[in-house]
N, C-alpha and C positions, 0 to 999 in steps of 0.2 A: 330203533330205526329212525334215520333224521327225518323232520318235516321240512316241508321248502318254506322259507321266506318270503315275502315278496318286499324288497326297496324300492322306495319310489324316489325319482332325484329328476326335474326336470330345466338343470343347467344345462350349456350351450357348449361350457367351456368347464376345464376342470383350474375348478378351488379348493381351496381350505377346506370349504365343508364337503367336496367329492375324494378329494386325496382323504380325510380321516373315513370317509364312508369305507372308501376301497379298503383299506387297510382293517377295518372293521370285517367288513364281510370276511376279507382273509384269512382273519384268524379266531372267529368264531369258530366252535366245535362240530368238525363235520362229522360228526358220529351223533351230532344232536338236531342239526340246521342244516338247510341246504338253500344258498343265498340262491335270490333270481330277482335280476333289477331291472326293473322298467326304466327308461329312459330315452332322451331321444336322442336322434341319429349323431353321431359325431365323436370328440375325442372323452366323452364319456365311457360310452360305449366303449371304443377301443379300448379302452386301459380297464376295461373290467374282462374281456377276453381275452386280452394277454395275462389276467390275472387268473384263469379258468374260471370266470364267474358266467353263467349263462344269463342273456342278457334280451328282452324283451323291449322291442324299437316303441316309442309310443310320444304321440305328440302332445305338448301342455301348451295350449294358446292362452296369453297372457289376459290375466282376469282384468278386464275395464270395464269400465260406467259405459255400457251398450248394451244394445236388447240381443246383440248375441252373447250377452256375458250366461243366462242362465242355461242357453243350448248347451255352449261349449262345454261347460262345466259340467252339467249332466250326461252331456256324449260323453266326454273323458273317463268321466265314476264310473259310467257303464261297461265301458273296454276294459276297466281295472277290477271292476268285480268280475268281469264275465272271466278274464286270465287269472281272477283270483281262486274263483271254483273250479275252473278247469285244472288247475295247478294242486288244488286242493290244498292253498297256503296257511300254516297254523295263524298266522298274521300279515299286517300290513303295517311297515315301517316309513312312513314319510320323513324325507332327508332334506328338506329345502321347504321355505314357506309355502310357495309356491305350489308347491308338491300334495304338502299338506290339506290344504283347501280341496282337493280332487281325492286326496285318499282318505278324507275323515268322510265324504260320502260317498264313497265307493265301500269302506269297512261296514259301514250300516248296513248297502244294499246287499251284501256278500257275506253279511251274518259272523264278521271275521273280527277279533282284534284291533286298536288299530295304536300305533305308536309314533307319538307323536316328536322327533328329537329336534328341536330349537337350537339353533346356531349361532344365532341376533337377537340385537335389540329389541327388533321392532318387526315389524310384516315389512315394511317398506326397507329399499337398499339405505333407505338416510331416513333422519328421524323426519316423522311427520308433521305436518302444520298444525293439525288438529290431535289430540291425543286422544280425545273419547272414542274415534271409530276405531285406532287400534286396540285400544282397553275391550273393545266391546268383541272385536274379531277375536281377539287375544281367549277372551273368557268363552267366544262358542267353540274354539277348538281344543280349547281345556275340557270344555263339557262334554266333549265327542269323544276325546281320549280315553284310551282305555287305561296309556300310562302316558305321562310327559315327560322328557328328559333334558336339563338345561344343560350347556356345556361347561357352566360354570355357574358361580355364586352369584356375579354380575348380573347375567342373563334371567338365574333366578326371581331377583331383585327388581325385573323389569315385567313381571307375571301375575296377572290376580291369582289369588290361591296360591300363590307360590310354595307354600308350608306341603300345595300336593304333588309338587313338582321334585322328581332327584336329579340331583346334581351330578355328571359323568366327566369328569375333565378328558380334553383328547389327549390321546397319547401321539408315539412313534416306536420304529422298531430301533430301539440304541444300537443293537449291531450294526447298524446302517453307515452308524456317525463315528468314526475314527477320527479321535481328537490329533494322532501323530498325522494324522495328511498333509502333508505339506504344500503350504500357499504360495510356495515362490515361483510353481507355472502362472498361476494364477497373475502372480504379481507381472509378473516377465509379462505376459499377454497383453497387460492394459498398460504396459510403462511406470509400473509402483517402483517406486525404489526397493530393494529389499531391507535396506535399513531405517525405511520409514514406519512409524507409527499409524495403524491402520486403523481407520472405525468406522464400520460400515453400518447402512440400514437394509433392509430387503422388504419392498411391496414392489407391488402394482402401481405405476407413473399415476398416481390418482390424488386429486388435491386434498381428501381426507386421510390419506398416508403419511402428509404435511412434511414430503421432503422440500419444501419453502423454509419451512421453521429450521430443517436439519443444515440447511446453508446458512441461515442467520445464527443457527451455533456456529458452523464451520467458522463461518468469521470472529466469531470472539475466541475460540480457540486457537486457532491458527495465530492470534497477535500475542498470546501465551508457548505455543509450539509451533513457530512457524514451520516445519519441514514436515508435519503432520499430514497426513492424505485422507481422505472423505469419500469411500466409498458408496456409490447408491444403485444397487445392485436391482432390476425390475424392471419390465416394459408394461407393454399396452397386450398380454397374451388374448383378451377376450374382445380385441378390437380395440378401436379408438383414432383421432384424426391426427395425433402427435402434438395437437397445439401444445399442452400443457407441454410436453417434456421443451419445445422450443420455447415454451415460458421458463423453464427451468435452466435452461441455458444459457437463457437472459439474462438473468441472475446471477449466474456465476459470472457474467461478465461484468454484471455491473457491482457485484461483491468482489471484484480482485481475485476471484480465488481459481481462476484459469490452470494453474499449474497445479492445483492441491486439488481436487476435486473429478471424480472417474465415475462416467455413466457405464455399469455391461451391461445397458440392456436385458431383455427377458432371458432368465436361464431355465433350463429345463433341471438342474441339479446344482441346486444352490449350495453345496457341501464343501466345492473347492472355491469358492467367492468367500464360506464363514473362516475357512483353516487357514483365508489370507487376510483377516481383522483380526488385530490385537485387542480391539474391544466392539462389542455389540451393540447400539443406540436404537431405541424404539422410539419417537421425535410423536408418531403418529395421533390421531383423536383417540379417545377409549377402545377397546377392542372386547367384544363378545369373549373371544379366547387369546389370539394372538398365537398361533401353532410357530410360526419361525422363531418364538423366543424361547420355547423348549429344544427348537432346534440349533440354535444356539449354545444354547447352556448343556448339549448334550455335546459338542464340541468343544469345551471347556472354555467357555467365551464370557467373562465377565456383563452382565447385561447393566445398562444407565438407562431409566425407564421414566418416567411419569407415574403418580401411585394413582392410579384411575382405572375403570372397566374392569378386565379381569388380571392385569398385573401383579396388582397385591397378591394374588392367590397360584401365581407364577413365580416369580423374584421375591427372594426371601431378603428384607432389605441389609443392609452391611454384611452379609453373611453368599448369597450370590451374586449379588451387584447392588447396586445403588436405585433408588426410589423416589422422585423428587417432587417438588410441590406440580400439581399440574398448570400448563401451560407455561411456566414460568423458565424460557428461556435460558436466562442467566444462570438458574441452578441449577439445570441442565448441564450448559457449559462446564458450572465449575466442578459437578460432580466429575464429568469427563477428563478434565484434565488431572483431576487429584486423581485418577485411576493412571491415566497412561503415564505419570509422574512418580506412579508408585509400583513398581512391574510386580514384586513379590505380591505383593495385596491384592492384587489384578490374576491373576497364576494361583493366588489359593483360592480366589471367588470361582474362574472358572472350575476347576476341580470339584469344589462342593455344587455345581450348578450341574455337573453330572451327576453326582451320586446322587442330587437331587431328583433328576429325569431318573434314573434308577429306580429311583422308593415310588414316585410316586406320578408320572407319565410314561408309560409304558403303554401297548398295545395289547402285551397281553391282559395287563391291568384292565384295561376298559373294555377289553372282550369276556373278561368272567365278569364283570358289573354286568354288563347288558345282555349275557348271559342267563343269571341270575334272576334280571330284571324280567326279563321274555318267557324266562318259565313262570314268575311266579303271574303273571300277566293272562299268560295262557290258562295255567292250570286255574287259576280263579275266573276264567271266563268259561270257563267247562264246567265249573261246578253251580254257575250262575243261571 
C-alpha cells in the first residue's frame, strides 16, 4: 500500500528546482509513494495538477530579521504538521531553502522524517557577505535532517558534513528530447539564416547567467566566423523591470554585433531553440547543477563550458564538449570556434553527450535513488 508524501516547495514561479521536483514526483513508484505538495498559489500549483499531483495551497512568508520572523515561521510548521498528520505522511521532503526552514520544524512537531534536498550553493539566491551565518544555518538543517540530498558534488562541497550528505544528480525524461527536430522553424521565426552556424545559451535575462560575457565572446568569434549567429534564448519569467535585457541590447549595439545576434525571449519549450544551435555555450557563473546542459547534450549538442560548479561532473571534457579555464573569455572563444570549424568532432561529441544523459541523467535514474533513499530513511526512522 503506498504512503503519501508531503513536498514542500515554496517558489512563486517554476524553476530548475520545481521542473526536476515535478518530474520527480512523477515518476516515483506509485504503488510505493503517493506525492502531495504544499505550495503556494500559482504556476506551481498548476503544473503539478496537470501532472495529477494533489496539491495543498500554503503560504511561506519570507524569513527576515523582524520580530515577525519567529510567528511566521512557527504559524507555517504548524499548518505543515497539522496537514502532515492529517495526511498521515511517511515524510516530509523540503524542495527549496526556503522551504526547508519551515519543514525541518514542522517534521519535529509531526514526529515525521524530514528530507532535506539542496539545490545551491548557499541559503541566500547569491553568495553571502558573511559566510559564518550560512555555515551555521547550513549545519542546523543538516542536524534536523533526517537525510540530506545534494544535487551534485559542487553543492556537496559547499556543506559541513558533507561526507553525510548523498549526492542525486537531476535527471530528465530523454523521450522528451528528439535530437532529429528540426531547427529551421525555429530559425525561420527569428530571421537565422539556415546556413548559419548557431551557438546558443539558454537562462533567465539575469546578470549571473553572464550573457554580457557570452557577447564579448560573440565578438571575438564573429571576427574568426563572421556569418556566425548568437543565440540568447530566456526572459524575465519570474518578473523583472527589463533593464538588464535593454542593457544587453546595448551591447550588441555597441559590440557591432546587430546582425549576428537573436534575443527569443522567455520559451515555455526550449527544445526547438537547442535543435536550431549547432553548438551549446554555458558563458554563465558556477552553477549548483545546470539542468539545460543535460538538456542539451540530450539533443546531441556539443557543450563549450567553463570547468567550474557542477560542470565537470556534466561535460566529459573532449569527449562531450569542451571545458575551459574559468572565467577566461578567450578560451572560451577559441574552444568555440575550434568546434564550429570542425563539424565532424562537433556531431560525434553531441552523440556521446546523449548516450551520456542515457547512462547517467535520467529520471528514472534519480527516481530509484530517492527511492531507495526514502525507504531506507523511513524504515530506520521506525526502527529508532
Amino acid at each position: 500500500m503506498s504512503r503519501p508524501l508531503l513536498f514542500v516547495d515554496h517558489a512563486a514561479g517554476v524553476g530548475g528546482a520545481e521542473n526536476s521536483l515535478l518530474l520527480l514526483m512523477r515518476h516515483l513508484p506509485r504503488e510505493r509513494w503517493q506525492p502531495v505538495l504544499a505550495c503556494s498559489h500559482g504556476p506551481v500549483a498548476d503544473a503539478a495538477r496537470v501532472a495529477g499531483i494533489e496539491t495543498r495551497p500554503l503560504s511561506f512568508p519570507r524569513l527576515r530579521r523582524s520580530p515577525r520572523f519567529v510567528l511566521d515561521w512557527f504559524s507555517t510548521a504548524r499548518q505543515l504538521a497539522a496537514l502532515s498528520r492529517s495526511l498521515d505522511v511517511a515524510a516530509l521532503y523540503a524542495n527549496t531553502t526556503r522551504a526547508a526552514f519551515y519543514t525541518a520544524l514542522a517534521a519535529r512537531l509531526a514526529r515525521r522524517p524530514f528530507i532535506w534536498h539542496m539545490r545551491d550553493f548557499w541559503l541566500s539566491e547569491s553568495k553571502p557577505a558573511f559566510a559564518a551565518p550560512d555555515h551555521f544555518l547550513k549545519w542546523l538543517l543538516l542536524k534536523a535532517a533526517t537525510v540530506t540530498i545534494a544535487n551534485s558534488q559542487a553543492v556537496q562541497r559547499q556543506l559541513p558534513a558533507s561526507n553525510k550528505v548523498t549526492v542525486v544528480h537531476n535527471g530528465l525524461e530523454i523521450e522528451a528530447f528528439d535530437p532529429s527536430l528540426d531547427g529551421g522553424l525555429f530559425r525561420a521565426a527569428f530571421g537565422i539564416p539556415s546556413a548559419a552556424p548557431v551557438l546558443g545559451m539558454v537562462g533567465r535575462l539575469r546578470p549571473w547567467k553572464r550573457q554580457e560575457r557570452f557577447l564579448r565572446v560573440a565578438q571575438r568569434v564573429v571576427e574568426q566566423i563572421p556569418h556566425a549567429r548568437f543565440l540568447i534564448a530566456g526572459g524575465s519569467p519570474l518578473g523583472g523591470d527589463g533593464s538588464f535585457q535593454c542593457h544587453l541590447e546595448q551591447m550588441v549595439v555597441e559590440l557591432k554585433l546587430e546582425q549576428a545576434v537573436v534575443f527569443s525571449g522567455h520559451l515555455d519549450d526550449v527544445r526547438p531553440a537547442l535543435a536550431a544551435m549547432d553548438l551549446f555555450v554555458h558563458p554563465g557563473d558556477p552553477e549548483p547543477f545546470g539542468l539545460v546542459n543535460i538538456e542539451a547534450m540530450a539533443m546531441e549538442k556539443a557543450v563549450v563550458a567553463f570547468a567550474h560548479g557542477a560542470l565537470p561532473e556534466i561535460v566529459e571534457h573532449k569527449v562531450t564538449g569542451l571545458l575551459v579555464e574559468p572565467e577566461n573569455e578567450d578560451a572560451l572563444a577559441k574552444a568555440i570556434v575550434s568546434l564550429l570549424e570542425d563539424e565532424p568532432r562537433r556531431i560525434k561529441m553531441g552523440r556521446a553527450g546523449r548516450r551520456r544523459v542515457q547512462e547517467q541523467f535520467t529520471i528514472q535514474r534519480v527516481a530509484s535513488e530517492v527511492d531507495h533513499i526514502l525507504a531506507q530513511a523511513i524504515s530506520g526512522a521506525v526502527r529508532g
